[in-house]
N, C-alpha and C positions, 0 to 999 in steps of 0.2 A: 573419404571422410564419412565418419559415425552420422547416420541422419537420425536413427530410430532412438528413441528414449528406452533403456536398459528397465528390464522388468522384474519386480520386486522378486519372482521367482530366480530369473538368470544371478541378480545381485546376491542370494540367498544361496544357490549352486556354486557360486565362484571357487575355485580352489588355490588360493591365496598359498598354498602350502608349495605347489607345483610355481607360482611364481617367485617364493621366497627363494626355490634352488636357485634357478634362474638368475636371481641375485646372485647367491653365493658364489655360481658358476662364473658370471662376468666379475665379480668381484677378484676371483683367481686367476681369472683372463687376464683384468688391468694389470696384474702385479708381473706376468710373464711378459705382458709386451712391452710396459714400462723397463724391465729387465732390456730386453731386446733393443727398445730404443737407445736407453742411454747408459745402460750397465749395472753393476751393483755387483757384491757374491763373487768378485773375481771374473766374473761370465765377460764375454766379448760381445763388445754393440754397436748397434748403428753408427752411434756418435764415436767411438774408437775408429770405425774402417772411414769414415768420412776424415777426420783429422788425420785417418794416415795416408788419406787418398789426397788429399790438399797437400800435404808434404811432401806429397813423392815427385819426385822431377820427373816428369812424364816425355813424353817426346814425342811425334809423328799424331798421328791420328788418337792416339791414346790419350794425348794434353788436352782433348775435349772429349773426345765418345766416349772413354773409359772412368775419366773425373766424372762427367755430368751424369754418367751412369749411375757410380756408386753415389754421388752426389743426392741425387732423387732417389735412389732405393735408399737412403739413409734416411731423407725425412719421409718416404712413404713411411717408415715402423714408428717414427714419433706422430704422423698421422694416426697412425690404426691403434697405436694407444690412445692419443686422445678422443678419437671417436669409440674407443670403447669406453673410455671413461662417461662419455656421453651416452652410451647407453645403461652404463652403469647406472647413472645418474639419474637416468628416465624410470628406471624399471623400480630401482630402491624408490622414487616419489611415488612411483604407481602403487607398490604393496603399499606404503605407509597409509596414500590416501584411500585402499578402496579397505584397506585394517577397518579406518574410521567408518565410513561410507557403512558397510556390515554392521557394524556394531550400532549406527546410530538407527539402521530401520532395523534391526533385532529389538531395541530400545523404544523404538517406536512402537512397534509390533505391540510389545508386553502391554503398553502403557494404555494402548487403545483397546484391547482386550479385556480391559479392567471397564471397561465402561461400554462392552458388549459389542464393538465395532473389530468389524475384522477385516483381515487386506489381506484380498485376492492375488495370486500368483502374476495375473496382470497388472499389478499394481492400484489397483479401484476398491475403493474400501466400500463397505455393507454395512447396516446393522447386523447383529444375530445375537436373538435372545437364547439363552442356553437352552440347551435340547433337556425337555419334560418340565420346565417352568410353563405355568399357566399363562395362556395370555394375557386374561385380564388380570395378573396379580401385579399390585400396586407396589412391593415389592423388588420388582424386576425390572431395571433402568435400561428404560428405552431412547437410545439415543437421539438427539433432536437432528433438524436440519442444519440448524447450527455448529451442530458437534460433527458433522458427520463432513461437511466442507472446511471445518476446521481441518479435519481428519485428512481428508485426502490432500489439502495443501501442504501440510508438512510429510504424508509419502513421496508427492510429487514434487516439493523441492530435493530430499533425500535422493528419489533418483534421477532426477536432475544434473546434481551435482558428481554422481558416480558415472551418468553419460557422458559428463565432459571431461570426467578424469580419463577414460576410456578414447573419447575421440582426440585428447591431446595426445596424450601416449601414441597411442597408432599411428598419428600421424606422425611426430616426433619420429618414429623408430622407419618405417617405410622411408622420410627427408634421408635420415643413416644411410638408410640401405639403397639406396637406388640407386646409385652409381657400382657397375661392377669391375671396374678397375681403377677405381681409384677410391682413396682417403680422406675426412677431409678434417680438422683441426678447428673448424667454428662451429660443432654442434654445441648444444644446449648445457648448461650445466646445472640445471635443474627443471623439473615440469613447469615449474613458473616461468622460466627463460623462453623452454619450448612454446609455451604460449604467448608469448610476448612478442617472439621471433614469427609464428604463424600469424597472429595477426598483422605483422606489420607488412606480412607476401600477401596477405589476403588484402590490403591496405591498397597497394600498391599497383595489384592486379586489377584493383573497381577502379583507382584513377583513372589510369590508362583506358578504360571504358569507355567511362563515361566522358572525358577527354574528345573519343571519336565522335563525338555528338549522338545527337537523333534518339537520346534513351526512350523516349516516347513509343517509338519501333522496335526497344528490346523484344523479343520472342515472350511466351509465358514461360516456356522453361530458362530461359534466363533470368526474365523478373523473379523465379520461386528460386534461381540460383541467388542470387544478391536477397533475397529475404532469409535464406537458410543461412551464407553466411552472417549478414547483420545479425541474426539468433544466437550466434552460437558464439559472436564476439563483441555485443552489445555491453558486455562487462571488462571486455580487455583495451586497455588502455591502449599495449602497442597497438590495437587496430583504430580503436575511435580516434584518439590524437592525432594517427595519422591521416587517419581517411579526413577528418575536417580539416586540418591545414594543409593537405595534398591538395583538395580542394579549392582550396579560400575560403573567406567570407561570400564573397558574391559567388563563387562559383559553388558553394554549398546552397544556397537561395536558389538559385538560378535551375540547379539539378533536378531540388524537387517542386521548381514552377514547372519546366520541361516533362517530368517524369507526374506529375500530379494532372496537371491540364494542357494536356496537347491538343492543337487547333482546333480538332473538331469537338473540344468539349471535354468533359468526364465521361470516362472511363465505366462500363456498365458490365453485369455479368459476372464471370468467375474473377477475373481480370481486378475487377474493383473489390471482390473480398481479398483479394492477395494484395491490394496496396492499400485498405486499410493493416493489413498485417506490416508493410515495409513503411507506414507513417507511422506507425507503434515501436516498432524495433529501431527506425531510424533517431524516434525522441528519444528513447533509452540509449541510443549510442550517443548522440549529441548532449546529451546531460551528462553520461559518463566524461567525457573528453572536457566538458566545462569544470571539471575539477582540477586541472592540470595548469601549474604556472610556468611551464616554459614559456620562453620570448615568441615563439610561433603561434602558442594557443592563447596569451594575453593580448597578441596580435589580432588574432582570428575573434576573439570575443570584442574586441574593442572595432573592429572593421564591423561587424555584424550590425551593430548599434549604430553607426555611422549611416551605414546603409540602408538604417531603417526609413529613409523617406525615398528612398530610389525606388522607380519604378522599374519592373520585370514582367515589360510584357510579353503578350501570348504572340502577336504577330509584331515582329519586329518593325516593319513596316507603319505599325501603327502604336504608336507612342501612350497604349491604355493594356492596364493591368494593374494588380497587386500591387503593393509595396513592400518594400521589405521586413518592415512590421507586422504585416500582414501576411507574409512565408512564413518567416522566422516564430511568429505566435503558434500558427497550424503544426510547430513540432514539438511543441511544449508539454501535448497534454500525457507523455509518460516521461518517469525518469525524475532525479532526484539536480535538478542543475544547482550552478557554482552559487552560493548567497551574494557573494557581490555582482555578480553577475546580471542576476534578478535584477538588484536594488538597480544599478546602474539601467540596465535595460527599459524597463518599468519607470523611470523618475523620467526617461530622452522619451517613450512611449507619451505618456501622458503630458508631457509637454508640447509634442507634437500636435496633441487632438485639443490641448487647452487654446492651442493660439491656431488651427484652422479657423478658414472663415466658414461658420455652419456648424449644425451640433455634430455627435459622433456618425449618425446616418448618415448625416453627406461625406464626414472626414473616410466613412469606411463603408461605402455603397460600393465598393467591387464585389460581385461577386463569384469570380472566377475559381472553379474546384478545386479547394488547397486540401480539405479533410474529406476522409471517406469514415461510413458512404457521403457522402454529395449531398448536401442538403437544398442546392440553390438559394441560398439565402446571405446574406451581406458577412463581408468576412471581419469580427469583431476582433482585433488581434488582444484587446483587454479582456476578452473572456477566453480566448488561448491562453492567456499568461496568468492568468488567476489560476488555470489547473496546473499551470507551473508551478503556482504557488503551492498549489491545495496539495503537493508531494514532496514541498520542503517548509516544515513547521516554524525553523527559526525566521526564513528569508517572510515568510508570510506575517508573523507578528510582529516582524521589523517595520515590514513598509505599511500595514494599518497604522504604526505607531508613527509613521512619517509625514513629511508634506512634501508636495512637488512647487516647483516656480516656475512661473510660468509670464508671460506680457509683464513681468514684474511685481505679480502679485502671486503670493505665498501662499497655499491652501493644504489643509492636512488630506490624507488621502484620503481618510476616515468621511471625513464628510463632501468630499467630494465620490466617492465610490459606493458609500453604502448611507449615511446620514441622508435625513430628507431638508433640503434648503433650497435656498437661491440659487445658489453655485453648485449645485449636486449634478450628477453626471446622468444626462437622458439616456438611457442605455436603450437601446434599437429595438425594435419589438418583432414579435414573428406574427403569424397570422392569425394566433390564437388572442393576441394582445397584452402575451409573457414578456416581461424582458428574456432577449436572446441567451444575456449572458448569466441570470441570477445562478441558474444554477450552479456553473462553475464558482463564483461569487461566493455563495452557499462551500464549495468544495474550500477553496481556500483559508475562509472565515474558521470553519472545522480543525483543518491542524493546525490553524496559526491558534487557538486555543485549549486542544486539546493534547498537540504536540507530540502527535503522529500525523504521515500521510495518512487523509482522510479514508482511503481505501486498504489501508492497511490494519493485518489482525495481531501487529504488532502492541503487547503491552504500553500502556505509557507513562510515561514520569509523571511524578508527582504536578500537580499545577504550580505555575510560574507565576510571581504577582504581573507578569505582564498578561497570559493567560488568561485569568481569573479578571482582569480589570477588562478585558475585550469581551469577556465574556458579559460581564454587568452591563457593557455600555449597549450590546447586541438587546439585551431584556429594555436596557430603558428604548433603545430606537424605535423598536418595536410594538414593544408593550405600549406605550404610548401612542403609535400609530397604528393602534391593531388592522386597519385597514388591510394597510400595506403585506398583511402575511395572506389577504385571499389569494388563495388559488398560487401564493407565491412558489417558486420553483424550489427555494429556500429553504421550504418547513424539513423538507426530508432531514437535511443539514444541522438546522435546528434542532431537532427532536433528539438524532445524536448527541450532540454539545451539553442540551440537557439532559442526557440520561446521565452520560460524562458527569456533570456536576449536580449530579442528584442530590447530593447530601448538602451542596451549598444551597439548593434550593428550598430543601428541606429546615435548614439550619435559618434560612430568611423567612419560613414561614411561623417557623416556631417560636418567633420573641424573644423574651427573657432566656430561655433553656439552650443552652449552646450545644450544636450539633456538630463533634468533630470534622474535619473536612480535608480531604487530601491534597494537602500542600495548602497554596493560597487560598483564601477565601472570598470568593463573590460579592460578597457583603449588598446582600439582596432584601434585606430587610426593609428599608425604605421604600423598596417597590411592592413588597405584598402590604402597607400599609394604606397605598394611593392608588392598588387595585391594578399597576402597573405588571403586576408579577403574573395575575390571575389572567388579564389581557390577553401577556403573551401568552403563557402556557394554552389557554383557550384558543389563541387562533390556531398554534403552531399542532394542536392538537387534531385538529378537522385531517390531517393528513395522516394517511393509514400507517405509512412506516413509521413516521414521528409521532403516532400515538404509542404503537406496542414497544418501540424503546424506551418512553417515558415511562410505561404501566412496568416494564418490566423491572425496569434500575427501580424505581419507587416500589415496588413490592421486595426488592432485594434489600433495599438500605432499611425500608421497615421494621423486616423482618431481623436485622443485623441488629437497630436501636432494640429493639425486644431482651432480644439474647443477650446484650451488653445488659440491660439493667441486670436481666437473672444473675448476670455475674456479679453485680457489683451491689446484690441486692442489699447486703450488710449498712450501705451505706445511706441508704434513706430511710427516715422516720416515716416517711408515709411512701411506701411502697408501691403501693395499688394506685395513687394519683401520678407520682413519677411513671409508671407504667402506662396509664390513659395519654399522660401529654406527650408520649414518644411514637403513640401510632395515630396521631393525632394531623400533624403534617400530608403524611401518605395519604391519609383519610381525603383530606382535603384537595389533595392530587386527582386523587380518585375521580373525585367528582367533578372536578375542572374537566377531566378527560369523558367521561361520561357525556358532558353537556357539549363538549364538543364534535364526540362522536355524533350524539344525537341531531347538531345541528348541521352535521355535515352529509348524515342520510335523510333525514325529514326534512330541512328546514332548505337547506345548499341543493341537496341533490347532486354533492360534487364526488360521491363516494359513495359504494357497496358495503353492506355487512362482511359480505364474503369477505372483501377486502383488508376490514380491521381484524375478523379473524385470521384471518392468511398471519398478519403480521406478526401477531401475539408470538407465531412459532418461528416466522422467518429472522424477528431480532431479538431471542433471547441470549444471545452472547451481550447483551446489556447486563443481563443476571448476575451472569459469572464475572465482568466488569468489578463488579461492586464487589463482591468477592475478592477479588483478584488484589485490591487497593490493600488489602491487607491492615484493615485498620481495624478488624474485630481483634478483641480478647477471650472470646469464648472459642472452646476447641473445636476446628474445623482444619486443623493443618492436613496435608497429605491425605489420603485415601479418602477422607470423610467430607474432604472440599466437595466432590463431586455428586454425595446423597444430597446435601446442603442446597446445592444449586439446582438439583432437579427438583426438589422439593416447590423451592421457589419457582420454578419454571410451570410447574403443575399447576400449582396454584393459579398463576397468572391466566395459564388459558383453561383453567375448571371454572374459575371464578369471572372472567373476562368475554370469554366466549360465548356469542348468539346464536342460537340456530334458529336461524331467519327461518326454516319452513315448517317449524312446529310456532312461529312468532308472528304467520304473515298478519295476522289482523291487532298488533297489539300496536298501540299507536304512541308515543311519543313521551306519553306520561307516564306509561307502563313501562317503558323500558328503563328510562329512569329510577322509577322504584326498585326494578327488578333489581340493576347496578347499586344501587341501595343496599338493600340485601347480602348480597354477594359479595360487593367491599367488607362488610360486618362479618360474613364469615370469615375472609381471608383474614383478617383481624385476628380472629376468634381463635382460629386453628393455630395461626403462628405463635401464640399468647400461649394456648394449651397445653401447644408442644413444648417451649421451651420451660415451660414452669413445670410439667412430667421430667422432663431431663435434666434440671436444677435440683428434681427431689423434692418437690411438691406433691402432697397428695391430691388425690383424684378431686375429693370436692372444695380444698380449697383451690386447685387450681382450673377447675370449671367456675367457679366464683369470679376468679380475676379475668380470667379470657371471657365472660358476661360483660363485668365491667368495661373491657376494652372495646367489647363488640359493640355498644350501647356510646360510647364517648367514638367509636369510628361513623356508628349512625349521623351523631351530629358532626363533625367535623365534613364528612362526604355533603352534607346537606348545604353547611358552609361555601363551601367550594364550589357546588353545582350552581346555588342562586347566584354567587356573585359574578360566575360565569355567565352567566344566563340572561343576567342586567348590565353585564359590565361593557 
């Protein structure tokens, strides 16, 4: 079996031409042995000397050693046809897939090239600015950190996928060929089968394992065996389906209480980074298989849930451990599981903990080592299953949108999991005096509104009116309780979701002047009237990542309102004012974020400059975001998306960026002004530019970018005080 990941050089040398003979060659193989087997063309065949062999009145020793003879050399050649057809079949899937595979990192290659990023023969992409461009010319797109992990995630799914075309093939063809005297009539009848059929030996082969007991004692080169395989079959159905109903329910639970926490504890050293890898691969197998409705896996998912209050303990002898809520959550946190699956699991989950006697601390004070690393800390199975969520966007805005029942009283989950009340859920604290579980909380809330996994650089759809209304209720919970976002685990999440709907926030702050918005709309207006809006964005702000995703989508969408008026300038009588009131919003961002930052280094102390600069560059794929919604009418299509967003990007951190040790004595008020300042340029220059590239001359369109810079002066001012009082 293929272990090593195929390298953008090897992928790029392949000589597909040499495999296409190969084709042609089996291809003209099939057609002679199928000949041979059962005739055609006149020619004499297997199936001829068999029906004349059956015929013949034999006699003595001949009535069986001479029949049974020709008998089996008859279907040996309809064997050895169909196992060539089978490698027929393997090799034509290998050219077609690795045709694509080439073409898509040739394609890739070009693409990244355009934007000065280059991929190494190892597969690791680089910046590289073109050779005899000057460093500092402004000019010359310097790829971010963002662009550049963008970059290598899509070479390395590319070869990715070419290593497992490679390791199925091989194996495929080696299963053929290993027997040397004999044929055999059940190979594969396509790369797909072949992998189908591999995982279900691979399936088959860990049953029978882990069966023997004692996995706690597997060897390391076994545990990294059964992690290699889980890797490379985490996506194939015949293995995960099989592996969890080979299993069971409880006997999937039980495997990795055994394999996660044996007697003496968790697992320390190299040992425990290799089963955080086998808790990784295991959730992505077990989520792949929760898609599947045969009668075995509707079984396996409906036992699971069953199970969930069954205890699995560590010494059997002694009737204390885990439950099965508490297994079954620790596999949740990768992997995309079944949406009924969720609901269902999640409605018996929370039912469970509503009607213990005791809040969730007591219901889920085990805490025996189900994730690695090991934290020693209480095993939350409702913050395992929110990162469930937070990788399936539908099942996650369903169950917000639901309620559980429970002792007979009915409660939406909305306010029992994230709403502050009577009846809200005490979720467990660690030692810092976080809730254990916000963050995942946080991860969930994110795609269930933004309608992607939260960790994913996948595009996303347009917002949902169920989205966009989870979205408003997260501003009013909060906003209103700004409290609750100190120090929250939350904000990161937060800051996302808002950059996500920059423009509905923008669109709430601007009143009268409707700000278009992709898909549904937030309809957040009534919160920046009650101060509700400014709250949130102000607390959520003090957090370094969820400041520079806000500053950067808000510098993007500004910059967007700008250019849309240039375009449509025909249409207003007073130009220059329609112009003021569109970077007027942003402005006001601005300053929310400023007073936040500020209080969150002078005032909190819960955060570094270095820190919110770091961010400004670590989440500018917020830029491109906005961008990406496709909802400008000014031309920015193809090649020129990409000046477009570095532009913006530049800005954010020219204009955003402290350098704390030419700043050490400047104190609080100062820095303030300085973000003043600097909002008013970034203003100014976007205004400039687009009124030069509309075909403005120079001083009326230094005129108007004055005007905006002076109308962004106060709106940032706006924002900062009512931050600052609110």
């Amino acid at each position: 079996m293929a272990t090593d990941t195929m390298t953008a050089q090897e992928l790029t040398d392949l000589r597909l031409g040499t495999l296409n003979t190969a084709v042609s060659d089996w291809k003209t193989m099939v057609g002679r042995l199928e000949r041979l087997a059962t005739g055609g063309d006149g020619d004499v065949s297997a199936t001829d000397l068999e029906k004349k062999a059956n015929a013949a009145n034999w006699k003595g020793v001949n009535a069986t050693v001479s029949r049974e003879f020709v008998t089996k050399t008859a279907a040996q050649f309809a064997d050895a046809a169909a196992e060539a057809k089978s490698v027929l079949a393997v090799l034509r899937d290998a050219h077609t897939a690795f045709t694509q595979h080439k073409e898509d990192l040739r394609t890739a290659t070009d693409d990244l090239a355009k934007s000065n990023i280059y991929v190494h023969g190892n597969g690791k992409v680089a910046a590289s600015v073109p050779s005899g461009a000057a460093a500092g010319n402004a000019e010359v797109h310097k790829p971010t950190d963002g662009e550049l992990d963008a970059a290598q995630s899509r070479i390395t799914k590319i070869l990715w996928e070419a290593s497992e075309t490679d390791r199925i093939a091989a194996r495929a063809l080696r299963q053929l060929a290993k027997n040397k005297y004999d044929f055999t009539d059940q190979g594969p009848d396509s790369l797909k089968d072949a992998d189908r059929d591999q995982g279900q030996a691979d399936a088959q082969y860990w049953q029978k394992e882990v069966a023997k007991g004692n996995v706690d004692e597997w060897s390391e080169e076994k545990l990294a065996r059964f992690n290699e395989t889980l890797e490379n079959q985490r996506d194939n159905p015949g293995f995960t389906e099989a592996f969890a109903t080979g299993l069971g329910a409880d006997g999937t639970l039980q495997f990795w209480r055994d394999l996660a926490a044996p007697p003496g504890g968790a697992v320390e050293g190299d040992r425990a980074k290799m089963m955080g890898h086998v808790q990784d691969n295991l959730s992505m197998a077990l989520a792949n298989a929760s898609h599947s409705d045969s009668p075995e896996m509707t079984a396996w998912k409906k036992d699971v849930i069953a199970s969930g209050t069954k205890i699995f303990p560590v010494d059997p002898a002694m009737p204390m451990g885990p439950n099965g809520f508490q297994v079954m959550s620790s596999l949740m946190g990768k992997g995309k599981f079944d949406n009924n699956f969720l609901h269902d699991y999640g409605d018996a989950m929370l039912k469970y903990e509503r009607e213990y006697p005791g809040d969730p601390g007591v219901a889920w004070r085990d805490t025996t080592a189900l994730s690695y690393p090991p934290t020693g800390e209480p095993n939350d199975p409702v913050a395992g299953f929110m990162e469930g969520l937070g990788h399936n966007p539908a099942a996650s805005l369903e169950f917000f949108n639901d309620s559980t029942t429970a002792d007979g009283k009915t409660l939406d989950n909305w306010d029992y999991l994230v709403a502050k009340g009577d009846d809200a859920r005490e979720w467990p604290l660690g030692e810092d005096g976080k809730a254990l579980g916000h963050d995942a909380l946080g991860h969930a809330l994110e795609s269930a509104t933004i309608g992607v996994p939260y960790d994913s650089d996948a595009t996303p759809p347009k917002h949902s009116a169920g989205g966009a209304e989870l979205f408003n209720r997260v501003v009013g919970e909060f906003g209103k309780n700004p409290d609750r976002l100190d120090g929250s685990p939350m904000s990161d999440s937060f800051g996302h979701i808002s950059a996500e709907y920059m423009r509905d926030i923008q669109d709430g702050i601007n009143g009268q002047s409707d700000i278009k918005t992709f898909g549904a709309n937030a309809e957040l207006a009534q919160y920046h009237e009650d101060g509700t809006l400014t709250n949130f964005l102000g607390g959520v702000g003090k957090d370094p990542e969820a400041y520079g995703s806000i500053l950067n989508a808000q510098q993007a969408v500004s910059t967007e309102l700008i250019n849309e008026a240039y375009h449509d300038k025909a249409k207003y009588d007073q130009f220059g004012l329609e112009v003021t009131n569109r970077v007027a919003p942003g402005s006001e961002i601005a300053g929310i974020m400023a007073e936040a930052r500020a209080q969150s280094v002078y005032d909190d102390q819960i955060a570094k400059d270095e820190e919110f600069n770091k961010s400004l560059t670590t989440t500018d794929k917020w830029a491109g975001r906005a961008i990406d919604m496709g909802l400008s009418r000014f031309p920015v299509a193809g090649e020129l998306v990409s000046p477009v967003i570095e532009e913006i990007r530049g800005a954010v951190v020219e204009n955003y960026t402290r350098d704390s040790s030419d700043a050490a004595g400047q104190d609080k008020r100062d820095f303030i002004a300085m973000q003043r300042a600097q909002t008013a340029d970034a203003a100014y220059d976007a205004t400039y530019t687009a009124a030069t590239q509309a075909g403005v001359d120079d001083r009326n369109a230094t005129s108007q970018a004055t005007g905006v810079m002076e109308k962004a002066k106060d709106s940032y001012g706006q924002g900062q005080q009512a931050a600052a009082t609110g």
